[in-house]
C-alpha positions in Angstrom: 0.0 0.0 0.0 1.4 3.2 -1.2 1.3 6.2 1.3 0.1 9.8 0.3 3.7 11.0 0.1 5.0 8.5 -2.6 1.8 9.0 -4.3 3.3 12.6 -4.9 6.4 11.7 -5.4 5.8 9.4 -7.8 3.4 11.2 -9.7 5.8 14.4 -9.8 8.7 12.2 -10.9 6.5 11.1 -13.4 5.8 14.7 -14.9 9.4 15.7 -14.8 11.2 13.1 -16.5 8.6 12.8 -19.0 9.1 16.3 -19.7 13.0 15.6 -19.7 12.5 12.8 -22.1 10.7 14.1 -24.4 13.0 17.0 -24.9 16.1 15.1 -25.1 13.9 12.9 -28.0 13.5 15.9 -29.7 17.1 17.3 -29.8 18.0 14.0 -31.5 15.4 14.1 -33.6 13.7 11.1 -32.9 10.0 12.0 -33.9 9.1 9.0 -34.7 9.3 7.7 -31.8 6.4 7.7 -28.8 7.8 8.1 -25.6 5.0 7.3 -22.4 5.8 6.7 -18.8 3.1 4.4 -17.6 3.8 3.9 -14.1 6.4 5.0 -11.4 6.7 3.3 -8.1 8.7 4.3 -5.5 10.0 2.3 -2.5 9.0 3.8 1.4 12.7 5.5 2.4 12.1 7.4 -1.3 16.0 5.8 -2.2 14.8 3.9 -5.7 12.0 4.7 -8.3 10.9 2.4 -10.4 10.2 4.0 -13.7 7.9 2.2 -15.9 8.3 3.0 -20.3 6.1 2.2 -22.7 7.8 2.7 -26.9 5.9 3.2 -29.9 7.1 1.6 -32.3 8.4 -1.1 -30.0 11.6 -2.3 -32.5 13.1 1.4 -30.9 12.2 -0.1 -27.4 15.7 -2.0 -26.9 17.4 0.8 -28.3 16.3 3.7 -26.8 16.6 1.7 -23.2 20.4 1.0 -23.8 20.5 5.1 -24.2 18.1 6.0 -21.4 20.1 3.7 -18.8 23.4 5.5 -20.1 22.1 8.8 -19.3 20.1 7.8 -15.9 22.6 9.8 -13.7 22.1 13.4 -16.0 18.6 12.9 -15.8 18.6 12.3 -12.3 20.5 15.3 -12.0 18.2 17.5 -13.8 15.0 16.0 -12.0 17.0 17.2 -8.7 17.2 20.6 -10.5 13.2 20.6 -11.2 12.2 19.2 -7.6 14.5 20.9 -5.8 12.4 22.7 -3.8 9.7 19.6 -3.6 12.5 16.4 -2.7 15.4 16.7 0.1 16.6 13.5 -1.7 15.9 13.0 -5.4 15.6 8.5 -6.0 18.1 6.4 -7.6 16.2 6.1 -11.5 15.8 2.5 -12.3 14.3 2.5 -15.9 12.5 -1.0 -17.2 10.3 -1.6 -20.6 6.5 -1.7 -20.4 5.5 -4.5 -23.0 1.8 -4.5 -21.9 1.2 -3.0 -25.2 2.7 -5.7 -27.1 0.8 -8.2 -24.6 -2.3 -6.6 -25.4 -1.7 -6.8 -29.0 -0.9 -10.3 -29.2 -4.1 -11.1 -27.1 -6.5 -9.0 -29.6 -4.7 -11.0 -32.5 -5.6 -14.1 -30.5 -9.3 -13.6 -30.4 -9.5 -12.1 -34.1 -8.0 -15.3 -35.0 -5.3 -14.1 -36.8 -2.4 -15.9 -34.5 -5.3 -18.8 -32.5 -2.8 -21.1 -30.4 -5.3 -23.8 -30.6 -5.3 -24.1 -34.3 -1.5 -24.9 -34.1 
């Protein structure tokens, strides 16, 4: 059960390093690529957020993971520069790939027919 205070923290988190990633998507020019946060989580002494992505298309997912993990400490960084007046302590940004998308597709194709595991 998640108190009232990582409730905030997690949904300000949220807004800020959404913001953050979209603009560092746009100064590589990546505008193909959709960029969601679906869901951040974070633990009860506030030291590690779990940060939950979701990529569209999801053959960019791998990719743009390797280069989100690289730059987890600047955008830590900047997230302390946003919140500073909000967090003491910014979290430790743990960043993992959302594939309920691609679950939810593959379960719609199911029932359509298209890919029935029964048929097999």
């Amino acid at each position: 059960m998640e108190t009232t205070r990582q409730k905030k923290v997690s949904r300000l988190l949220q807004k800020d390093v959404a913001e953050i990633l979209q603009t560092k998507l746009k100064k590589q020019g990546n505008y193909s690529v959709l960029l969601s946060i679906t869901k951040v989580s974070v633990t009860l002494d506030f030291s590690i957020a779990k940060i939950y992505l979701s990529v569209f298309p999801s053959n960019m997912s791998e990719q743009l993971m390797l280069e989100i993990s690289k730059q987890s400490g600047g955008i830590r960084h900047e997230v302390a520069q946003r919140a500073k007046k909000q967090l003491r302590k910014v979290p430790e940004l743990l960043f993992f790939l959302d594939d309920s998308l691609d679950y939810i597709e593959k379960i719609e194709n199911s029932l359509k027919g298209l890919d029935n595991p029964l048929r097999k």
